[in-house]
MARDREN-446503 format. One record per residue (C-alpha): x, y, z; residue in one letter. Coordinates in steps of 0.02 Angstrom, whole numbers, padded with zeros to 5 digits, always signed. Layout:
residues N
XYZa
...
end
This chain:
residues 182
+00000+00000+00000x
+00066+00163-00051x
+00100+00312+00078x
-00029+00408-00024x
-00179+00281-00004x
-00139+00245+00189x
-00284+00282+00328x
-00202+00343+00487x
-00324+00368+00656x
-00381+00530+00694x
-00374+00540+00905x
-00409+00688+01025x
-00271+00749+01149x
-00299+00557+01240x
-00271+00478+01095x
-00464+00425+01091x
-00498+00393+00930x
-00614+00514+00829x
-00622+00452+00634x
-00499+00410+00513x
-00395+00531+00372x
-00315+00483+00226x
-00116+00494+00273x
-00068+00613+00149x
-00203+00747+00193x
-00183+00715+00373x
-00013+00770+00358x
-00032+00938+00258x
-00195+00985+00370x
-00105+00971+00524x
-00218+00845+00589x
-00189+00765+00749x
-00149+00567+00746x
-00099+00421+00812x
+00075+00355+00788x
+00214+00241+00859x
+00413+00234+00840x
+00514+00099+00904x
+00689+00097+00962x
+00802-00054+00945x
+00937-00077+01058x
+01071-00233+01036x
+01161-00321+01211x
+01289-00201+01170x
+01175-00055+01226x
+01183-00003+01068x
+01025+00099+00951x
+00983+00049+00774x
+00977+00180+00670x
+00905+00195+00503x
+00904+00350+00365x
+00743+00371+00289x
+00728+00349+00079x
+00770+00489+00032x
+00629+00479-00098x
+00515+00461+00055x
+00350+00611+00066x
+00443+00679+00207x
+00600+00695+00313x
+00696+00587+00171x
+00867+00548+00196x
+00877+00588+00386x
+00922+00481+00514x
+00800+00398+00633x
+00735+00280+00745x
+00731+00075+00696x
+00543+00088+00647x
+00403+00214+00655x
+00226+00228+00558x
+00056+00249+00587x
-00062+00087+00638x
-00201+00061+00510x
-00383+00085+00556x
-00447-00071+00666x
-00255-00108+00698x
-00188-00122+00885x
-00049-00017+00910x
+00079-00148+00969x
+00041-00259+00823x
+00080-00119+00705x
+00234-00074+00777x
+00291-00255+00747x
+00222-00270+00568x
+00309-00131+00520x
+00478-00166+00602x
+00473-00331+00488x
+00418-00221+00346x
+00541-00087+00356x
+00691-00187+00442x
+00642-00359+00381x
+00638-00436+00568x
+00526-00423+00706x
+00542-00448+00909x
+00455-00419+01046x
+00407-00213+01096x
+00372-00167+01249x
+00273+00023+01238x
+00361+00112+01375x
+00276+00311+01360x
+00206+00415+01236x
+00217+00591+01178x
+00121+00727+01077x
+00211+00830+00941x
+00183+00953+00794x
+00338+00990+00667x
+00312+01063+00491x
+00423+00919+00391x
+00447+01039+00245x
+00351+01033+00067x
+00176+01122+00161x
+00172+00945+00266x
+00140+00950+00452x
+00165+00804+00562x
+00061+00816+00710x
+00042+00634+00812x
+00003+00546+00976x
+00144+00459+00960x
+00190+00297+01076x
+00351+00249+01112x
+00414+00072+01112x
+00564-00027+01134x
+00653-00186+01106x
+00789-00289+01114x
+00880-00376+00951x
+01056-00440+00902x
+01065-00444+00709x
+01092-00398+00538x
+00939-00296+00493x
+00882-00327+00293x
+00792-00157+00260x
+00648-00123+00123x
+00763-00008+00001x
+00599+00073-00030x
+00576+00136+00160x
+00776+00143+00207x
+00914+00209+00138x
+01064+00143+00260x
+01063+00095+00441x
+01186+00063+00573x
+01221+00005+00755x
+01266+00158+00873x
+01313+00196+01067x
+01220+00305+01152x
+01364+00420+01201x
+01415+00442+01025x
+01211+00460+00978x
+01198+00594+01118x
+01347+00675+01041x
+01291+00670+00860x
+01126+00741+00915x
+01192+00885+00997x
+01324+00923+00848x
+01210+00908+00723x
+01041+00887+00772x
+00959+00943+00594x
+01039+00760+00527x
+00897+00657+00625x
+00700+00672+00591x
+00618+00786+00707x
+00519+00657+00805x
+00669+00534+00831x
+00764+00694+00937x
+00600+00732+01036x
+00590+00541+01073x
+00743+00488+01124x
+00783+00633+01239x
+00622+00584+01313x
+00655+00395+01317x
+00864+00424+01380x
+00801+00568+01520x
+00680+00448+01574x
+00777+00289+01596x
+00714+00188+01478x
+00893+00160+01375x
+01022+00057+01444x
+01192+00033+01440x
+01322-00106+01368x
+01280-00205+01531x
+01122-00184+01547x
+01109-00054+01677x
+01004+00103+01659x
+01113+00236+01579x
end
């Protein structure tokens, strides 16, 4: 299914649902909706990475979290955010949703992304075998050099992947090479 023929839930501030938009319009209106993003992290500590398409609708070419999307109509959240890692990174694994934010960035070309988004993450040690069509490159990083990249140069990452993480790392909910809480 194309970006362009995609339903994404419409929700209120409590991410009730309230209808359903097609994804393109939802994203030059402005409208709010539900989304999820999940970060990956190896036994190493380490974060998957990938950079979006860069013939993607929006934010092509920047880097991001392992997976994010929108779950379909009907669709439980959780299950979409495991469909969609196996779509976009050609595995899947077990999420755990561990908080959730609201946001509202203009992406560039008159689009507007404006989402409930929850936040999940997971544990894998692999070889990821991306959809070409969705990602561009990917790699394995530490969170010190992450943090680091982040605050050199920030404008290399998708908007909602900086507005996660710091949320997710300030919160405790990244660990370490050992497994301890970094």
């Amino acid at each position: 299914m194309s970006d362009r023929s995609e339903r994404v839930i419409l929700v209120d501030d409590h991410d009730t649902a309230v209808g359903t938009a097609d994804k393109l319009e939802a994203h030059r209106t402005g409208a709010l909706h539900r989304a999820f993003s999940v970060f990956v992290q190896n036994r190493r500590g380490e974060m998957l990475l990938q950079r979006r398409a860069r013939d993607k609708y929006h934010s092509g070419g920047l880097w991001s979290n392992a997976c994010c999307s929108h779950p379909r109509p009907g669709e439980p959240t959780d299950a979409a955010a495991r469909h969609r890692l196996r779509e976009e990174m050609g595995f899947t694994c077990p999420v755990d949703r561990v908080a959730a934010l609201t946001y509202r960035a203009e992406v560039g070309g008159g689009l507007v992304e404006h989402e409930y988004d929850h936040l999940f993450v997971a544990r894998w040690d692999g070889v990821p075998s991306p959809d070409p069509t969705e990602v561009e490159d990917w790699r394995w990083i530490a969170l010190a050099e992450l943090r680091a990249e982040l605050d050199r140069t920030p404008e290399r990452f998708t908007y909602w992947f900086r507005v996660a993480f710091r949320q997710l790392d300030a919160a405790g909910h990244l660990t370490d090479p050992v497994g301890r809480v970094a």
